[in-house]
C-alpha positions as CSV (number, residue, x, y, z in Angstrom):
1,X,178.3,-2.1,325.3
2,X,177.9,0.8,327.7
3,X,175.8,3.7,326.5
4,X,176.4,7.6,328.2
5,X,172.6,8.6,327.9
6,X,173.2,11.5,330.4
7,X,175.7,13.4,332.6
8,X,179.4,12.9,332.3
9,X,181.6,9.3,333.1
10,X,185.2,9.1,333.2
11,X,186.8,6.0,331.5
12,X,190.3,5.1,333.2
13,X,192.7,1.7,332.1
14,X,192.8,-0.6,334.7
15,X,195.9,-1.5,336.0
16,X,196.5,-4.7,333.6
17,X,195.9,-2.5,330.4
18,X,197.9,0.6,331.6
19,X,200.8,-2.5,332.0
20,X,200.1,-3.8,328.8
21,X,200.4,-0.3,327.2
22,X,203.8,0.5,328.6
23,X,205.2,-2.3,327.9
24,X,204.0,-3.0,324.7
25,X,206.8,-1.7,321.7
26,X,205.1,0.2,318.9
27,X,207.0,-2.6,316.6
28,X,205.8,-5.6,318.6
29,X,203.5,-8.1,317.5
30,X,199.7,-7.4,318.1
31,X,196.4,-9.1,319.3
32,X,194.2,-10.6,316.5
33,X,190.8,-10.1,316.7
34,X,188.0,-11.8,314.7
35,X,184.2,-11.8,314.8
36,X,182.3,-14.2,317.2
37,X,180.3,-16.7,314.7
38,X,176.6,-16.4,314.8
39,X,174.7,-18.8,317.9
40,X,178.4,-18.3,319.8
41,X,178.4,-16.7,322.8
42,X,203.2,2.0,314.3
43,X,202.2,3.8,317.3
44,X,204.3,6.4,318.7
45,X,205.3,6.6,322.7
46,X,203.1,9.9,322.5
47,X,200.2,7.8,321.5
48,X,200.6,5.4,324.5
49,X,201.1,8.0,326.7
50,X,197.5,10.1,325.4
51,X,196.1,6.3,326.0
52,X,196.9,6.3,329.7
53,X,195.0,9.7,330.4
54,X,191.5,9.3,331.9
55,X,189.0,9.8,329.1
56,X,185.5,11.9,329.8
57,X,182.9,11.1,328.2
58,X,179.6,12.9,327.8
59,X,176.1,12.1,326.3
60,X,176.0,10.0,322.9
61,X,179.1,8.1,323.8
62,X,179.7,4.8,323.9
63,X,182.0,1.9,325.5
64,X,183.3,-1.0,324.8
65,X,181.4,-2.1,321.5
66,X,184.1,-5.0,321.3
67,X,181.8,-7.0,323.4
68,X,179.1,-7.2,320.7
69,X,181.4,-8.4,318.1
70,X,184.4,-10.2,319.3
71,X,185.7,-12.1,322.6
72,X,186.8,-8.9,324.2
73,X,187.9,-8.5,328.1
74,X,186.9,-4.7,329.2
75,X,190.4,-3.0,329.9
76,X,189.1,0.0,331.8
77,X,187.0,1.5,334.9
78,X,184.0,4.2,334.6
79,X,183.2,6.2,337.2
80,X,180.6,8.7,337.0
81,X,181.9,12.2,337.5
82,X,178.2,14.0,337.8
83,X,174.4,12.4,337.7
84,X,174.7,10.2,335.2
85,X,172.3,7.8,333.3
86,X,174.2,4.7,331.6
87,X,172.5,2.2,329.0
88,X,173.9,-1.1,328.9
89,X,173.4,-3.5,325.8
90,X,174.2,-7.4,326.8
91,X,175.9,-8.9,323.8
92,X,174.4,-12.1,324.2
93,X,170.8,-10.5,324.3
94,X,171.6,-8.9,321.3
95,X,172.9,-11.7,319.5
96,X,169.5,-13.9,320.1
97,X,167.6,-10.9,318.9
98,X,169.7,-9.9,315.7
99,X,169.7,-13.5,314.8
100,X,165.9,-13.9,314.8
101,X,165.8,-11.2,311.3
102,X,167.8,-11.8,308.7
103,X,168.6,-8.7,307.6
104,X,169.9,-7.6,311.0
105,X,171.9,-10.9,311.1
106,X,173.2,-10.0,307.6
107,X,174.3,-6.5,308.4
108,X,175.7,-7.4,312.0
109,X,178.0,-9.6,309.9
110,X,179.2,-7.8,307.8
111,X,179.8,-4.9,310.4
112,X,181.6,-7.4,312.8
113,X,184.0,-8.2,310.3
114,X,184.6,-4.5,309.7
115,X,184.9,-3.7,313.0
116,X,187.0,-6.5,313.6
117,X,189.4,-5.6,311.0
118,X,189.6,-2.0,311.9
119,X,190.4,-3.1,315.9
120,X,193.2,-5.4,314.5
121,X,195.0,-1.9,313.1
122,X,195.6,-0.8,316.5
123,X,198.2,-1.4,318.4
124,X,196.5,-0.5,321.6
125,X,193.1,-1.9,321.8
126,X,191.1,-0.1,324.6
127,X,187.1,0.0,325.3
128,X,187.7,3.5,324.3
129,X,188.3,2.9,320.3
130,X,189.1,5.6,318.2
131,X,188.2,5.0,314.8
132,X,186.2,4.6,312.4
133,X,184.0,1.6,310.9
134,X,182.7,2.6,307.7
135,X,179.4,0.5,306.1
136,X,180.2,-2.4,304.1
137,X,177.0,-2.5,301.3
138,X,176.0,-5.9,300.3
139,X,175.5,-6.6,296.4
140,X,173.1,-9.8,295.6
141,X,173.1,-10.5,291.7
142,X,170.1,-11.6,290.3
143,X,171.9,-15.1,290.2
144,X,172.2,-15.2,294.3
145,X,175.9,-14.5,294.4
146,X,176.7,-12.0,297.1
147,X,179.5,-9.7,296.9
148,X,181.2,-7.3,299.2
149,X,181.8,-3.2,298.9
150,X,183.4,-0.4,301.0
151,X,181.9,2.6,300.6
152,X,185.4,3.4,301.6
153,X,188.5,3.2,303.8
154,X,189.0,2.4,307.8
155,X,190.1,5.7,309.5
156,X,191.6,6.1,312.5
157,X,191.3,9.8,312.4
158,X,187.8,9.8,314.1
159,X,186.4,7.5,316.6
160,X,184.0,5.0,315.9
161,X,181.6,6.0,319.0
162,X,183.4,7.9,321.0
163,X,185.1,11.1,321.9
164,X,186.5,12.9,324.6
C-alpha cells in the first residue's frame, strides 16, 4: 500500500491492465477476490474509458490497498509529477504485526472481507479503487457467539482512499 504523504504522483495502467480494460465486455465474467487467511503471505464503455486516463493524486491518498488484504498484482505505474514524499506499508510486515493483537487481527478480518467483497463488484479492478468500504461492527453475546453488522451499504459513489 503506497501512501501520498506530500507533493503530487500520477498513477497510469500499465500496458497489461489498459489491455485487460479494452478488452474486457461490461457483461463478461469477472475476477473473484477473497481475503488472504491469517499467517498467509455493468460497466459502461465510458467507465473503461475514464479508467484509462492517468490519475493524479495529491496528499492523503492512497494506492493499491489490495495488497494488504488479497493476492493482488499492481496494475499501474506512479510517477511523481513534483517533490514528492511516498509512504509504503509492506503487507507482510503488517500482517505479523496485526496478528500479534487480537483486536487488530479481529477488525482486519472483518475489513478484509469487506473490502474483498466491495472489489469483487467492480468490473475493472485497478490499484486506483473507487469505492467505498463501510465498517462492519462485531456483536459478541454474553454467550460468546459473534455476529456480524453493516453499519450500512458498499458504495461505489466515493472512493475508498482515493481521489483524483
Amino acid at each position: 500500500m503506497i501512501f501520498v504523504e506530500w507533493g503530487v504522483v500520477k498513477y497510469t495502467l500499465n500496458g497489461w491492465a489498459r489491455s485487460s480494460i479494452l478488452a474486457t465486455a461490461p457483461e463478461s465474467g469477472k475476477a473473484s477476490f477473497s481475503p488472504i487467511q491469517p499467517g498467509s503471505s455493468s460497466r459502461s464503455l465510458h467507465h473503461a474509458s475514464s479508467l484509462l486516463r492517468p490519475k493524479l493524486l495529491n496528499h492523503g491518498k492512497w494506492l493499491a490497498e489490495a495488497a494488504l488484504w488479497t493476492c493482488w498484482v499492481h496494475r499501474g505505474d506512479l510517477e511523481s509529477t513534483t517533490n514528492t514524499t511516498i509512504l509504503a506499508l509492506d503487507a507482510v510486515q503488517f500482517a505479523t504485526v496485526t496478528q500479534r493483537y487480537y483486536d487488530s487481527l479481529t477488525e482486519s478480518v472483518f475489513y478484509a472481507r469487506a473490502f474483498c467483497e466491495a472489489l469483487n463488484t467492480t468490473h475493472f479492478p485497478t490499484d486506483y479503487l473507487e469505492f467505498t468500504v463501510k465498517r462492519i461492527a462485531m456483536r459478541i453475546s454474553e454467550t460468546g457467539e459473534s455476529s456480524l453488522e453493516r453499519s450500512s451499504q458498499v458504495s461505489e459513489s466515493s472512493p475508498t482512499s482515493t481521489g483524483s
